[in-house]
Structure formats: structure tokens, C-alpha cells
The first five atom37 places (N, CA, C, CB, O) and aatype in JSON, in Angstrom:
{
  "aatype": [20, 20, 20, 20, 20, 20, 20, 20, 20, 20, 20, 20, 20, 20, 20, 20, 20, 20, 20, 20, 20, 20, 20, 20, 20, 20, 20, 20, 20, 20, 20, 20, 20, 20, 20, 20, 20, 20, 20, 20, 20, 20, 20, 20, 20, 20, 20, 20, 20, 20, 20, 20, 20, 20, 20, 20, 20, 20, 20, 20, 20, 20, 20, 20, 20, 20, 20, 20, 20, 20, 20, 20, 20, 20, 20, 20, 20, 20, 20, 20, 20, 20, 20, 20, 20, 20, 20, 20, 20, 20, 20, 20, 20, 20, 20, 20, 20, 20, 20, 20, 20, 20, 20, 20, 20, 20, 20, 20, 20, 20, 20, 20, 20],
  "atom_mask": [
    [1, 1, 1, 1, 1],
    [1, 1, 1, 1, 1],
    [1, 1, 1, 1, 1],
    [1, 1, 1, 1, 1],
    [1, 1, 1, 1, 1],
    [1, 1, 1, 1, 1],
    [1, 1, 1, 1, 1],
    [1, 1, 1, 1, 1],
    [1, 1, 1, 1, 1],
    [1, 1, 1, 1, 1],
    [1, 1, 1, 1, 1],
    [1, 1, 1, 1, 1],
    [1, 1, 1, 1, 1],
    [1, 1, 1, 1, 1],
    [1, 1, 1, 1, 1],
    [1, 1, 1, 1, 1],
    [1, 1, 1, 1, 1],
    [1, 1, 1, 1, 1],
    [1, 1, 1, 1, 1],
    [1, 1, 1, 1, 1],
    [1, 1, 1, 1, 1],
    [1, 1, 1, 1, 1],
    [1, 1, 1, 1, 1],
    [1, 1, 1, 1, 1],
    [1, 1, 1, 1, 1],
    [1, 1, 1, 1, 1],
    [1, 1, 1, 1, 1],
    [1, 1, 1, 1, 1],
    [1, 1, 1, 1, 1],
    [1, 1, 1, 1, 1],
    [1, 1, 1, 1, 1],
    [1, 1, 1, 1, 1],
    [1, 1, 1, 1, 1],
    [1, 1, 1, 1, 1],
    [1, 1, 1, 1, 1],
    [1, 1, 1, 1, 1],
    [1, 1, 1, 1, 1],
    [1, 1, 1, 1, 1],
    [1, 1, 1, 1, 1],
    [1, 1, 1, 1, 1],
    [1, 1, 1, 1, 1],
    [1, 1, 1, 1, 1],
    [1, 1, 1, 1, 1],
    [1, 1, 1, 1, 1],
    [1, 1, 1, 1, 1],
    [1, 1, 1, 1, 1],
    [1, 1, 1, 1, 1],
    [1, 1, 1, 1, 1],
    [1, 1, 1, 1, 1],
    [1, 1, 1, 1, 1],
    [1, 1, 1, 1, 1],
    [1, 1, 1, 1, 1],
    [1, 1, 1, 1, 1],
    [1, 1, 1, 1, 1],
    [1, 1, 1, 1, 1],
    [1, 1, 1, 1, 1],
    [1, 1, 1, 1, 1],
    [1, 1, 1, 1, 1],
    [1, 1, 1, 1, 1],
    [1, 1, 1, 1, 1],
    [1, 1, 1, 1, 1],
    [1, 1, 1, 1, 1],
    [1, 1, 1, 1, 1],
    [1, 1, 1, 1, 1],
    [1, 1, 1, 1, 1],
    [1, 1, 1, 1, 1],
    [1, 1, 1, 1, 1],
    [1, 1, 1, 1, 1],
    [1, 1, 1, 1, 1],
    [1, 1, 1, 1, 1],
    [1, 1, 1, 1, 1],
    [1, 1, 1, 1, 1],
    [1, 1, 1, 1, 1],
    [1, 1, 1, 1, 1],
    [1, 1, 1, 1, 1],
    [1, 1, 1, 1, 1],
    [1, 1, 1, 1, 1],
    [1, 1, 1, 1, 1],
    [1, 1, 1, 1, 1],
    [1, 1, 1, 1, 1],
    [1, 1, 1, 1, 1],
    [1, 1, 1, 1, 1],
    [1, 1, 1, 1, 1],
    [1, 1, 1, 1, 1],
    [1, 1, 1, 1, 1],
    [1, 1, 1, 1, 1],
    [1, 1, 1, 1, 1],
    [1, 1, 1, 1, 1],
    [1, 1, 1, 1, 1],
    [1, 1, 1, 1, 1],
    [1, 1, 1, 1, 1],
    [1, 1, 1, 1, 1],
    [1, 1, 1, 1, 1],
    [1, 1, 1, 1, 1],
    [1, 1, 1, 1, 1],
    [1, 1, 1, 1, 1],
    [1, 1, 1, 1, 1],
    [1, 1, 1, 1, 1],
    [1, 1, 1, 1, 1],
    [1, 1, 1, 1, 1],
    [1, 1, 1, 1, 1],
    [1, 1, 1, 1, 1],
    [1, 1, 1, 1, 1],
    [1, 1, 1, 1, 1],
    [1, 1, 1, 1, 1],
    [1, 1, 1, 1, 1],
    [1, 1, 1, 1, 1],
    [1, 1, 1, 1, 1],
    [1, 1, 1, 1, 1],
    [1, 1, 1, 1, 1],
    [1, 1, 1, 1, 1],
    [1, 1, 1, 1, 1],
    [1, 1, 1, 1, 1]
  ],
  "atom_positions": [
    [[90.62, 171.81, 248.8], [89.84, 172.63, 249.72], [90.77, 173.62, 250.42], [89.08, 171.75, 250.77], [91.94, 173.4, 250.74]],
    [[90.02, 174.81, 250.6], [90.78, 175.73, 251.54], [91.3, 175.64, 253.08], [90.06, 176.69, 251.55], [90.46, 175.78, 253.96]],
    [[92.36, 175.46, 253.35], [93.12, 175.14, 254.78], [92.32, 175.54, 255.29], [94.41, 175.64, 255.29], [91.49, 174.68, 255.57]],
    [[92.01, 176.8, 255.71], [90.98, 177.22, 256.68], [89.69, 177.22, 256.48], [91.15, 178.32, 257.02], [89.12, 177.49, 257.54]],
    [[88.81, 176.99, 255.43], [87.71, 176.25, 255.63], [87.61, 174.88, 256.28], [87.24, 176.18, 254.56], [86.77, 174.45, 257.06]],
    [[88.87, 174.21, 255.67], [89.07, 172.65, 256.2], [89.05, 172.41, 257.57], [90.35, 172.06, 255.81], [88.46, 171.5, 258.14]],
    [[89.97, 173.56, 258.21], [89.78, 174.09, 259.78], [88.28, 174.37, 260.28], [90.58, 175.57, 259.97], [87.59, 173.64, 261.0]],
    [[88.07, 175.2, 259.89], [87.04, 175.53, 260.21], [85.35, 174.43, 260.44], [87.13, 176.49, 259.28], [84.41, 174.45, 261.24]],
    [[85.69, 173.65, 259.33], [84.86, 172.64, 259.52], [84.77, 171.71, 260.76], [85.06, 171.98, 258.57], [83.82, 171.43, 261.5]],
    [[86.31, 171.26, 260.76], [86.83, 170.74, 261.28], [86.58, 170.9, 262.96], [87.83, 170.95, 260.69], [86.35, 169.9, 263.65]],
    [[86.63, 171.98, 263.4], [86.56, 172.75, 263.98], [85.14, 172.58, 264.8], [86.88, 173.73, 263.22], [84.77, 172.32, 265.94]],
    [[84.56, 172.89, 263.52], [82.7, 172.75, 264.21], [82.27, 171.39, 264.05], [81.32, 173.75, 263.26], [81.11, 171.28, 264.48]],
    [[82.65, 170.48, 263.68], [82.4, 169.13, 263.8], [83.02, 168.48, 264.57], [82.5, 168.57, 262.87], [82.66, 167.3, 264.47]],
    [[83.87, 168.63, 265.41], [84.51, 168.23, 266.59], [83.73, 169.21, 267.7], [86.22, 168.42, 266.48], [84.15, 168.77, 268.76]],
    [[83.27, 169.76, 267.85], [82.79, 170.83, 269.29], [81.51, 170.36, 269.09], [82.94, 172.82, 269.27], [80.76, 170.32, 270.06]],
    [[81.0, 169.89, 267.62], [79.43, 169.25, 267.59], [79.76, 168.06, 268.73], [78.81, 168.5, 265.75], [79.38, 168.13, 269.9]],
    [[80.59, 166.87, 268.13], [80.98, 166.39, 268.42], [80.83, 165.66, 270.2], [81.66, 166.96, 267.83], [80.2, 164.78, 270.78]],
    [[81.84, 166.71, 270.48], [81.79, 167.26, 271.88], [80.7, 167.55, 272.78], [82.31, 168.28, 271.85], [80.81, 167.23, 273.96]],
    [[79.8, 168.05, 272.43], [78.95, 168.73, 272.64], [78.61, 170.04, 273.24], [78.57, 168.15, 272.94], [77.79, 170.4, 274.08]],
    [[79.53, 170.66, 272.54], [80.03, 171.93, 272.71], [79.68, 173.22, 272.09], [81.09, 171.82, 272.52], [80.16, 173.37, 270.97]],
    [[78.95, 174.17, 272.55], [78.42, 175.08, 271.68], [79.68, 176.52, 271.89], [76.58, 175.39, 272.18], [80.42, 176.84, 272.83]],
    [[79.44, 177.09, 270.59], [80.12, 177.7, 270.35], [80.83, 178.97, 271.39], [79.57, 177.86, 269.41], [81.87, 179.62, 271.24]],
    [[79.41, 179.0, 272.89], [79.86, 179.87, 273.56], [80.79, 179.13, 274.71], [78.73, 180.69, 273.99], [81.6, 179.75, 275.41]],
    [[80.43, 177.07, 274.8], [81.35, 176.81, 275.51], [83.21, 176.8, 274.89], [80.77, 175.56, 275.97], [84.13, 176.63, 275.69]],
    [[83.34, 176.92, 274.04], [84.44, 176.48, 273.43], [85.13, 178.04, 274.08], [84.29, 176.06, 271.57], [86.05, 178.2, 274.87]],
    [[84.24, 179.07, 273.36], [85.03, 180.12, 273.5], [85.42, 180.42, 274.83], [84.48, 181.14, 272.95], [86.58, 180.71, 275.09]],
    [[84.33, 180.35, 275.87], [84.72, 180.14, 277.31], [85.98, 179.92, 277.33], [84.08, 179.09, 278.01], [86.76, 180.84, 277.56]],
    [[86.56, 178.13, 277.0], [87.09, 177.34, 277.57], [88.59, 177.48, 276.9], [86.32, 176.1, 277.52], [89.6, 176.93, 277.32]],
    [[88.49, 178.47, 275.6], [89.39, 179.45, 274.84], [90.27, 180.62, 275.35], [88.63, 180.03, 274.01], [91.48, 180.82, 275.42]],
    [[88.98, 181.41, 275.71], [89.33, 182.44, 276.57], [89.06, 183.82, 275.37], [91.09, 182.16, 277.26], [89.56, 184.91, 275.65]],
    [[88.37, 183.69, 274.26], [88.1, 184.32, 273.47], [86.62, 184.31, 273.22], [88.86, 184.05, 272.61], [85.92, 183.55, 273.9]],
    [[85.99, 185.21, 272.15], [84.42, 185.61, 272.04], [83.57, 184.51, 271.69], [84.14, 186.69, 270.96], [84.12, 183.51, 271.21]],
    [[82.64, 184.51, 271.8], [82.05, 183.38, 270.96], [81.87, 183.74, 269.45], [80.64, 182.97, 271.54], [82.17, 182.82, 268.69]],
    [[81.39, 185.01, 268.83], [81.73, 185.33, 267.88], [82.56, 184.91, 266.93], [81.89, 186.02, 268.1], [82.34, 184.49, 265.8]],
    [[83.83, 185.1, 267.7], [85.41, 184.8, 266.83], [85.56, 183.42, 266.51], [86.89, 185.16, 267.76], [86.41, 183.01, 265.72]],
    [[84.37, 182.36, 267.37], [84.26, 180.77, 267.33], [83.75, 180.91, 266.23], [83.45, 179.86, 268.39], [84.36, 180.3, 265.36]],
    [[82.9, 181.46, 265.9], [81.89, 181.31, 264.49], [82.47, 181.91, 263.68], [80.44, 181.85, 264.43], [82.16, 181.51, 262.56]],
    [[83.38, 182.94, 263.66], [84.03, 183.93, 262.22], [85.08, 182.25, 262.08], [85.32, 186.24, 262.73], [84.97, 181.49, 261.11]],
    [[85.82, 182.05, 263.02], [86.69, 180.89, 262.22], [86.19, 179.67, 261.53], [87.55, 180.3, 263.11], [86.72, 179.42, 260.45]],
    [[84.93, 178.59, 262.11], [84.01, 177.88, 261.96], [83.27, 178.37, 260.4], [83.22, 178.0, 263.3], [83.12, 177.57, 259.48]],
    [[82.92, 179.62, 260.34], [82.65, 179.74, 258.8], [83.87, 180.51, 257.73], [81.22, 180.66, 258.71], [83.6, 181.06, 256.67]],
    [[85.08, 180.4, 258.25], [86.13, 181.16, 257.45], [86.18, 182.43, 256.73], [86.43, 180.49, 256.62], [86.53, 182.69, 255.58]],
    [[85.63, 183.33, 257.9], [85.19, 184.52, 257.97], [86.48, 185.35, 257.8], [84.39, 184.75, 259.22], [86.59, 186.3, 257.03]],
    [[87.34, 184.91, 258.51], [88.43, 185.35, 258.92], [89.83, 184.14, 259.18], [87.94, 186.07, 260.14], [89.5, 182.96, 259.29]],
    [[90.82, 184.36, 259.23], [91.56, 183.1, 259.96], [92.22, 183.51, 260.97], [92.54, 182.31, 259.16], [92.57, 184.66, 261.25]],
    [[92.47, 182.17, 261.73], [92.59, 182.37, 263.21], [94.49, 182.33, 262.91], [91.63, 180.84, 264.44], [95.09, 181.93, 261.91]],
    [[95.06, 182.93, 264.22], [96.58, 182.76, 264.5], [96.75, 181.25, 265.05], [97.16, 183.94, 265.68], [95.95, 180.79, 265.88]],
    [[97.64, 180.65, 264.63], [98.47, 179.7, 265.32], [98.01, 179.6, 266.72], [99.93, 180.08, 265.25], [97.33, 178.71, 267.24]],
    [[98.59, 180.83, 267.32], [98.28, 180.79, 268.7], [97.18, 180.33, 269.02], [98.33, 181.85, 269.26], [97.19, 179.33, 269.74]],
    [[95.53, 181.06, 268.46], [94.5, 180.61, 269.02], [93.84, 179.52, 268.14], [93.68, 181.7, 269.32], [92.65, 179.22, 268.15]],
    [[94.85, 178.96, 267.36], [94.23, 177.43, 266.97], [94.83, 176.95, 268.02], [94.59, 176.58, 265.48], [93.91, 176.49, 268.69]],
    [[96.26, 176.68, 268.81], [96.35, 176.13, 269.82], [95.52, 176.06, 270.98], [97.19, 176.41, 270.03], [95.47, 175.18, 271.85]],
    [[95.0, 176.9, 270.88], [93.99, 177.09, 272.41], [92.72, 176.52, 272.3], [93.6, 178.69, 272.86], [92.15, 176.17, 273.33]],
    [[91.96, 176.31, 270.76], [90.78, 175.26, 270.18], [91.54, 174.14, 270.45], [90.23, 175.33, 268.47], [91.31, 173.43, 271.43]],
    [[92.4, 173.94, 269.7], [93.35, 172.22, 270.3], [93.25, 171.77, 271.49], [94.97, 172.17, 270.35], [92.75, 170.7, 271.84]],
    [[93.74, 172.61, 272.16], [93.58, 171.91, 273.81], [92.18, 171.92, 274.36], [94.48, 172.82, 275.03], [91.54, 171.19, 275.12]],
    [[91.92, 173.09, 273.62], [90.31, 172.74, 274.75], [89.69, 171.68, 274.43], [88.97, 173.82, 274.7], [88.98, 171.02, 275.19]],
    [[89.97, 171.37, 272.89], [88.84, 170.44, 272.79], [89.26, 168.74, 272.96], [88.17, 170.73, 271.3], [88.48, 167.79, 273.1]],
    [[91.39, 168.73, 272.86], [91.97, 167.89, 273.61], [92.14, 167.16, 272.22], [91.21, 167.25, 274.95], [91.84, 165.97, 272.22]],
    [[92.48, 167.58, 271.32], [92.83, 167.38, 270.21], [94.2, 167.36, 269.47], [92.21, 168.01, 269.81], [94.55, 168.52, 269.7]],
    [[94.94, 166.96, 268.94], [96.14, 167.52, 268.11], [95.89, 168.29, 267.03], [96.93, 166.54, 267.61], [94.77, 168.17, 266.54]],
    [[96.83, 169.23, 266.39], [96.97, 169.9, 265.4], [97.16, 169.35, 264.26], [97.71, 170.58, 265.57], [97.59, 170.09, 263.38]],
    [[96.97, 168.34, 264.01], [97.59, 167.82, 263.17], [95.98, 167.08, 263.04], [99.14, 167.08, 263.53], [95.55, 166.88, 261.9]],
    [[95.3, 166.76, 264.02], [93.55, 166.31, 263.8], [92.39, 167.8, 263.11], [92.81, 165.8, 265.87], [91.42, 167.89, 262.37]],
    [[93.19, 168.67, 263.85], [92.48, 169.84, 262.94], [92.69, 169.87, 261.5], [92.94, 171.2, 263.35], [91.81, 170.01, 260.65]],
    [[94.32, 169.68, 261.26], [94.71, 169.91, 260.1], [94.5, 168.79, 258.88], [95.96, 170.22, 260.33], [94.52, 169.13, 257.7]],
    [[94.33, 167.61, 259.25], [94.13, 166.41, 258.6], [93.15, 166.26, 257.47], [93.82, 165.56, 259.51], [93.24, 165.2, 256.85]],
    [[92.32, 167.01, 257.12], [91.67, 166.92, 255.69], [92.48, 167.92, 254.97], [90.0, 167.28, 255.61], [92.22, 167.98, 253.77]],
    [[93.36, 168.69, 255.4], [94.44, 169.63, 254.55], [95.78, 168.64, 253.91], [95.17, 170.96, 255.77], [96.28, 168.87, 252.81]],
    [[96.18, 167.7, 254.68], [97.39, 167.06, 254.48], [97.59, 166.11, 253.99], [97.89, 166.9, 255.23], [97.68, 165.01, 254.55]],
    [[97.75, 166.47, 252.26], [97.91, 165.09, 251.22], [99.86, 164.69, 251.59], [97.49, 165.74, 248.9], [100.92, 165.26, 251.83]],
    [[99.24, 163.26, 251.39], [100.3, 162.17, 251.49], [100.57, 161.23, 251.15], [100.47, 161.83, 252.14], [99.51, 160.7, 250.8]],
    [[101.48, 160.46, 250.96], [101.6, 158.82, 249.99], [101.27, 158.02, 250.84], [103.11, 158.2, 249.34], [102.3, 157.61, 251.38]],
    [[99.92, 157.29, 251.51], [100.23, 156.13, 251.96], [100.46, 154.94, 251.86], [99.91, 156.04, 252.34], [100.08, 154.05, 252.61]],
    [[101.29, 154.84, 250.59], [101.44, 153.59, 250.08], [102.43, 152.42, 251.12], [102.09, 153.89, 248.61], [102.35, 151.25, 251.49]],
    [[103.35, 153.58, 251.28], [104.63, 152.96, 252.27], [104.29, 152.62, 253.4], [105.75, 153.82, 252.6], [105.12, 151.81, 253.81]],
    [[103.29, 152.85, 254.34], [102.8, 152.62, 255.69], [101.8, 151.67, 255.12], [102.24, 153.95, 256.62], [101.52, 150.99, 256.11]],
    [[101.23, 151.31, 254.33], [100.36, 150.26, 253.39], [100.86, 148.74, 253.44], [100.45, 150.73, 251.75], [100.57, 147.6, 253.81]],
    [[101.93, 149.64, 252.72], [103.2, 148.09, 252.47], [103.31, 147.56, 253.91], [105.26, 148.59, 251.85], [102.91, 146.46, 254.32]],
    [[104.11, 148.84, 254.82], [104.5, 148.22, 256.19], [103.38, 147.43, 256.84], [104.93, 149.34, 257.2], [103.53, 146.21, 256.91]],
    [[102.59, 147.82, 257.17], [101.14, 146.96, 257.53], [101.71, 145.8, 257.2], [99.6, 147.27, 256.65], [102.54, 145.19, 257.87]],
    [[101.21, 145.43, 256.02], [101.14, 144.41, 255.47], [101.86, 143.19, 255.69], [101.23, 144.71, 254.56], [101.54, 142.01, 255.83]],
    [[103.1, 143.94, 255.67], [104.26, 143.3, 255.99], [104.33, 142.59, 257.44], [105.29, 144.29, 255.84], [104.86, 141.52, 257.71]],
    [[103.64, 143.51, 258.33], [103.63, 143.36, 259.9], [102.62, 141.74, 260.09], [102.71, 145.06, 260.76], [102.86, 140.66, 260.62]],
    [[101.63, 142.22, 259.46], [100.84, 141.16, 259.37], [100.84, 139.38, 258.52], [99.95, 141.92, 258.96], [100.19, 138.36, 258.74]],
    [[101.77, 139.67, 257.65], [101.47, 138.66, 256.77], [101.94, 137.22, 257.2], [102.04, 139.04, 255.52], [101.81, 136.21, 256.51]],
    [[102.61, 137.31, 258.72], [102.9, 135.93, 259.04], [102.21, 135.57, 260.36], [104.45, 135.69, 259.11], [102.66, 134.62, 261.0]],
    [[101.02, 136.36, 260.88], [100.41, 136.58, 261.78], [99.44, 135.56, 261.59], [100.08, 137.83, 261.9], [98.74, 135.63, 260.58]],
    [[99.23, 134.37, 262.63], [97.51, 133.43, 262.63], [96.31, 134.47, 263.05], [97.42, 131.91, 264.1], [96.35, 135.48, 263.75]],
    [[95.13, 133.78, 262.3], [94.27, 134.61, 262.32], [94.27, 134.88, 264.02], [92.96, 134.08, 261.55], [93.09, 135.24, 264.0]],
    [[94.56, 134.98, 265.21], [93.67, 135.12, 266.43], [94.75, 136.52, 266.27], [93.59, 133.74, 268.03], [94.16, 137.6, 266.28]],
    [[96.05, 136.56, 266.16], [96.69, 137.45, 265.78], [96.71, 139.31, 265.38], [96.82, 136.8, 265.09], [97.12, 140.38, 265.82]],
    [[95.71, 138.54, 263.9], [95.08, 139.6, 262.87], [94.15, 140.23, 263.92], [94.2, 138.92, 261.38], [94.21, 141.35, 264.42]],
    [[93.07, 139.02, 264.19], [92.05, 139.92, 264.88], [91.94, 140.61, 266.3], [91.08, 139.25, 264.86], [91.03, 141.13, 266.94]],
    [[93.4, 140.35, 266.51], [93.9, 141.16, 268.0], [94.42, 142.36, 267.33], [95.25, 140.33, 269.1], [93.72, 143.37, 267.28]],
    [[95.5, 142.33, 266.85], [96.19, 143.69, 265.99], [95.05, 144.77, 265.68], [96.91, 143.18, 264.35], [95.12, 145.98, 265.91]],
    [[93.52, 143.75, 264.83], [92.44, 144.47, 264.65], [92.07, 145.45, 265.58], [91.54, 143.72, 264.5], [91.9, 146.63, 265.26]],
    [[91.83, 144.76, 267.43], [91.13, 145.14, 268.05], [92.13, 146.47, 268.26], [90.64, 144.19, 269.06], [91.65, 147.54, 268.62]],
    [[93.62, 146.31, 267.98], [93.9, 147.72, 268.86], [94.04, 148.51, 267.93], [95.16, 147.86, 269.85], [93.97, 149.67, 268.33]],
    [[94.22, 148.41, 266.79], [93.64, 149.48, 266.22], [92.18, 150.1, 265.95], [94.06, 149.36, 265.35], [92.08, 151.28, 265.6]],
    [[91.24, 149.44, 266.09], [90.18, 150.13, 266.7], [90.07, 150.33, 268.02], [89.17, 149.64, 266.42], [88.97, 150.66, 268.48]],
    [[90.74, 150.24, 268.53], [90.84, 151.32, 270.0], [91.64, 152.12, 270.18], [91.04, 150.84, 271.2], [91.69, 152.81, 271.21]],
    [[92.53, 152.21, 269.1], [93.32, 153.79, 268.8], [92.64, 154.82, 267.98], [94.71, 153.63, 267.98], [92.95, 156.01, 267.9]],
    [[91.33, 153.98, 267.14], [90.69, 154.83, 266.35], [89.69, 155.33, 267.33], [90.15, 154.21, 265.06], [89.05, 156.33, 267.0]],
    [[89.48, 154.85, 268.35], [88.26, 155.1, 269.15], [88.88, 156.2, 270.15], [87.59, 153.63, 269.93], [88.12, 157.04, 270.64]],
    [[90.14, 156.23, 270.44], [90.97, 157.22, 271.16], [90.9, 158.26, 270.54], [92.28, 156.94, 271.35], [90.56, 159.23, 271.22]],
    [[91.14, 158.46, 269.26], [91.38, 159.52, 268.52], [90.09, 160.43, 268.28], [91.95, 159.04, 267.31], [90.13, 161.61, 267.94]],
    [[88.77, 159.54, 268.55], [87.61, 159.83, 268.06], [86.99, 159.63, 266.95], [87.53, 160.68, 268.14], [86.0, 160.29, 266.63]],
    [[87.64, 158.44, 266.04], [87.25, 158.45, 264.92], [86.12, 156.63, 264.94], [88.83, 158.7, 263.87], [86.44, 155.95, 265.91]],
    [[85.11, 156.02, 264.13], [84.47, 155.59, 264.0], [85.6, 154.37, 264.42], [83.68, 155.93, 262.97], [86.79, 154.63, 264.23]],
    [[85.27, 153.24, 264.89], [85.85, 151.81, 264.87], [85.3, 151.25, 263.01], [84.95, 150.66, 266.52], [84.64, 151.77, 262.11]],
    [[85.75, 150.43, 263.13], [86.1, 149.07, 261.53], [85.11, 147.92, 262.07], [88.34, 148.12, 261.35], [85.76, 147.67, 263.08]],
    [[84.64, 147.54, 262.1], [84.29, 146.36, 262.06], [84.75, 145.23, 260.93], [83.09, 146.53, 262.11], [84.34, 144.08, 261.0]]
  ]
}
């Protein structure tokens, strides 16, 4: 997929999210609401700069915008897990569980059950 469509999605599904319409973002930007929607449909692409300024407003990292762009091996952080866990009693596991679903819940992303 295209970086900046990926952004862009990204982008409008987090301010959905939020509950943020396109004229609050830009407000809270300091740019048009327009220019919310030329990036949101990859009309155009935005500078660095004013992806930083979607980042903060919406209290996000760059790296959460960028994250359906950024292939990687996770085999090795797989292993490590694993490793972390494998001498752990279950009350253990299902503590380790809980905080990582409350880092996923920090981040904004769905909890595991």
C-alpha cells in the first residue's frame, strides 16, 4: 500500500476514532479543514512538519500513523516473549496478560481476551 494513503487512512480512522471531525482536527492543527481531507484521501501529501502537528493533536506517535507502512521480522520479539514467559505459573501468564492489554488499551488498540 501507498505510505500516504496508509497515512491518510490512518489518519481518518483515528479522528473517527476520536471523535473528531475534520474541522476539529484542523482547528486543533492550526491548518484548513480542507487540507484535513486532501491528506485523509491522498490528494496531496502532507510535510513532516504538519504530520507532526496531526500527531500531537490527536496524541499519537508517528510511528502509530506510520504502522501499516512498516514491514518487519517479528520473529525475534516472538522468540523473546516466549522466552520471558516459559517459566512463568499460570497466575503469572495471566498477569503479564493483563498488562499487556492495558498497554494495548493505552495505545488505543482493541484488548485480547
Amino acid at each position: 500500500m501507498d505510505v500516504y494513503k496508509a497515512l491518510g487512512n490512518r489518519i481518518k480512522e483515528k479522528r473517527t476514532e476520536l471523535g473528531l471531525s475534520q474541522d476539529n482536527l484542523a482547528e486543533l492543527c492550526n491548518l484548513s479543514t480542507s487540507f484535513i481531507g486532501v491528506i485523509e484521501r491522498n490528494e496531496k501529501r502532507a510535510s513532516i512538519e504538519t504530520i507532526v502537528k496531526i500527531a500531537n493533536a490527536m496524541k499519537v506517535t508517528m510511528d502509530y500513523l506510520f504502522s501499516d507502512s512498516i514491514n518487519y521480522d517479528n520473529s525475534y520479539n516472538i522468540e523473546k516473549a516466549h522466552e520471558l514467559i516459559s517459566d512463568m505459573d499460570k497466575n503469572e501468564v495471566e498477569y503479564a496478560i493483563e498488562m499487556l492489554n492495558t498497554f494495548r488499551e493505552f495505545r488505543g488498540k482493541k484488548t485480547i481476551e
